[in-house]
C-alpha positions in Angstrom: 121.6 71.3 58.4 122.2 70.6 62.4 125.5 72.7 62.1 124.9 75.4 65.2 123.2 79.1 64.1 121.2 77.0 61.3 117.3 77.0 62.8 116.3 75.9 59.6 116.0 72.1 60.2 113.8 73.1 63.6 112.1 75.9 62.2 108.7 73.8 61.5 109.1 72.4 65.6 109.7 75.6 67.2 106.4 77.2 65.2 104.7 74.6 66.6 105.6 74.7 70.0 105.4 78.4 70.1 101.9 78.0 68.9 101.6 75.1 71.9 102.7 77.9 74.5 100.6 80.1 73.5 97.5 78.7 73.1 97.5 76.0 75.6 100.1 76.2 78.4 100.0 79.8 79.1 96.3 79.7 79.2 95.9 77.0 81.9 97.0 76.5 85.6 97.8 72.7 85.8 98.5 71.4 89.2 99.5 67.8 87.7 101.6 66.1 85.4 98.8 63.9 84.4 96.8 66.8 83.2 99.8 68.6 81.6 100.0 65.3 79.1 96.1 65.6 78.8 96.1 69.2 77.6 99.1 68.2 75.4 97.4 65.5 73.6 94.2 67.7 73.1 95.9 70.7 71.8 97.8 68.1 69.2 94.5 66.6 68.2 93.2 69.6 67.8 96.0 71.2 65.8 95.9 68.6 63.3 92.2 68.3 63.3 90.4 71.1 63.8 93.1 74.4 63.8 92.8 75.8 60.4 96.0 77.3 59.0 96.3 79.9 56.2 99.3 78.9 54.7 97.2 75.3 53.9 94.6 77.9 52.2 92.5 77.4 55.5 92.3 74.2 56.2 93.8 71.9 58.8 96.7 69.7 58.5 94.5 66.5 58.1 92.4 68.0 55.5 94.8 69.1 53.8 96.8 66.1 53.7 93.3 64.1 52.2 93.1 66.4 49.4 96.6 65.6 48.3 95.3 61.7 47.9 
């Protein structure tokens, strides 16, 4: 599926880092790298903790995943 013109295998990535633009790095005027990895380890806690999603019928990723168990 990593043939060229198939953005299948990346699609779930991209989402995710469009979501990561969005919502984080265009918001925010860094002026370091250190804070740059900062913001990017709070948005990813946050995505998987806290950022409810509709197509996991409103919950976040964690809780959806501890339902499944």
């Amino acid at each position: 599926m990593s043939r060229k013109g198939n953005c299948l295998d990346n699609a779930c990535m991209e989402s995710f880092f469009s979501h990561l633009k969005s919502e984080c790095m265009y918001v925010h005027n860094f002026k370091t790298d250190e804070e740059v990895h900062h913001a990017v380890d709070r948005y990813i806690r946050f995505y998987n903790h806290k950022r409810f999603q509709s197509r996991l019928h409103n919950l976040s990723p964690v809780q959806y995943r501890a339902q499944a168990s």
